[in-house]
N, C-alpha and C positions, 0 to 999 in steps of 0.2 A: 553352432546355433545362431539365430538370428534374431534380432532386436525385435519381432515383430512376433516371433514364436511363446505360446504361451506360456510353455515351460521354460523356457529361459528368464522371464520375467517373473516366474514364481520365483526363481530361484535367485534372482536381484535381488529383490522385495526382502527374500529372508535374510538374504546377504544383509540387508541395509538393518531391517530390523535387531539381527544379531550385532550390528554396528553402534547402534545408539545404545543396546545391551552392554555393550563391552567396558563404556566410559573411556576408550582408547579414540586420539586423533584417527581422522580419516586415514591420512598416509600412515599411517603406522597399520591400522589395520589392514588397508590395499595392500600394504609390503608384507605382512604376515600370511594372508591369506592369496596369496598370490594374482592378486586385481589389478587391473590399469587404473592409476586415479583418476582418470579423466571419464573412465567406463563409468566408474565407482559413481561420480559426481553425477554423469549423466542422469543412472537411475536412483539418486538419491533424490534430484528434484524432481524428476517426474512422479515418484513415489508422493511426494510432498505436494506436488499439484493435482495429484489427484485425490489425494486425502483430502484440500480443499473444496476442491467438487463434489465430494461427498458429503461434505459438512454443508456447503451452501445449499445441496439438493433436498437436505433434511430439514434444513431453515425452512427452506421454502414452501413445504409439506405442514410446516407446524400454522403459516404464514393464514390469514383468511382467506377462502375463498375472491373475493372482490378485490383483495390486493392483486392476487396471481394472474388475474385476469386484463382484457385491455390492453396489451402489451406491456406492461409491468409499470405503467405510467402512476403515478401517485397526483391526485388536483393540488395544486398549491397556489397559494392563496397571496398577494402582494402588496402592502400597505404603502400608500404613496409618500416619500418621507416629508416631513417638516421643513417649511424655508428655512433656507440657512441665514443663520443672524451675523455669519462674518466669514472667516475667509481660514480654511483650515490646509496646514503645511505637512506632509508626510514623507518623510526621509528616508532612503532607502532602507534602514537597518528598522523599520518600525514606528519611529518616534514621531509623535505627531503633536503640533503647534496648534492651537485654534486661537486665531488672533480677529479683534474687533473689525467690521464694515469699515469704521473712521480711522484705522493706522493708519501713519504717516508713512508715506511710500521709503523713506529712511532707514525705519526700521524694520520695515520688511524685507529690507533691500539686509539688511543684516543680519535680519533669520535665518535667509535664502543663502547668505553667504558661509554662514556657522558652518555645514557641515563643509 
């Protein structure tokens, strides 16, 4: 049979369904039920991306009218920010400084250096 035939793919499908049924690891079932785990895996994701596609198609069904339309674009809207009143430090792990316009270039020099 071939990947591509559709009773083989039925017969994945139940494979997989009976898999998540079982509460047995992957390999354990492949080696019981006599599967490749790599077969096994294949159509366990495609089973799983296609379930998504199913779920997003029905989103989209539920969705308005005027959303789905347009090419799926949504208008967003942009508020120009605020001048900044000083001068803000962001470190790679998150941590962010906001230090006054009048620091002394010293102590920024040792903000800068901290991390």
């Amino acid at each position: 049979m071939k990947r591509n035939d559709p009773e083989h793919k039925k017969e994945m499908y139940r494979l997989v369904t009976n898999w998540e049924k079982s509460g047995q690891n992957q390999k354990d079932f492949c080696q019981k039920n006599g599967i490749n785990y790599s077969v096994f895996k294949y159509w366990n994701k495609k089973w799983k991306d296609e379930g998504k596609i199913q779920r997003i198609s029905k989103r989209e069904q539920r969705l308005s009218p005027p959303l789905l339309k347009a090419n799926k674009f949504i208008p967003l809207t942009v508020s120009p920010r605020p001048e900044s009143s000083g001068l803000r430090i962001t470190y790679p792990n998150g941590v962010q400084v906001t230090c006054p316009q009048e620091i002394d270039l010293e102590q920024l020099k040792q903000l800068i250096q901290i991390y």
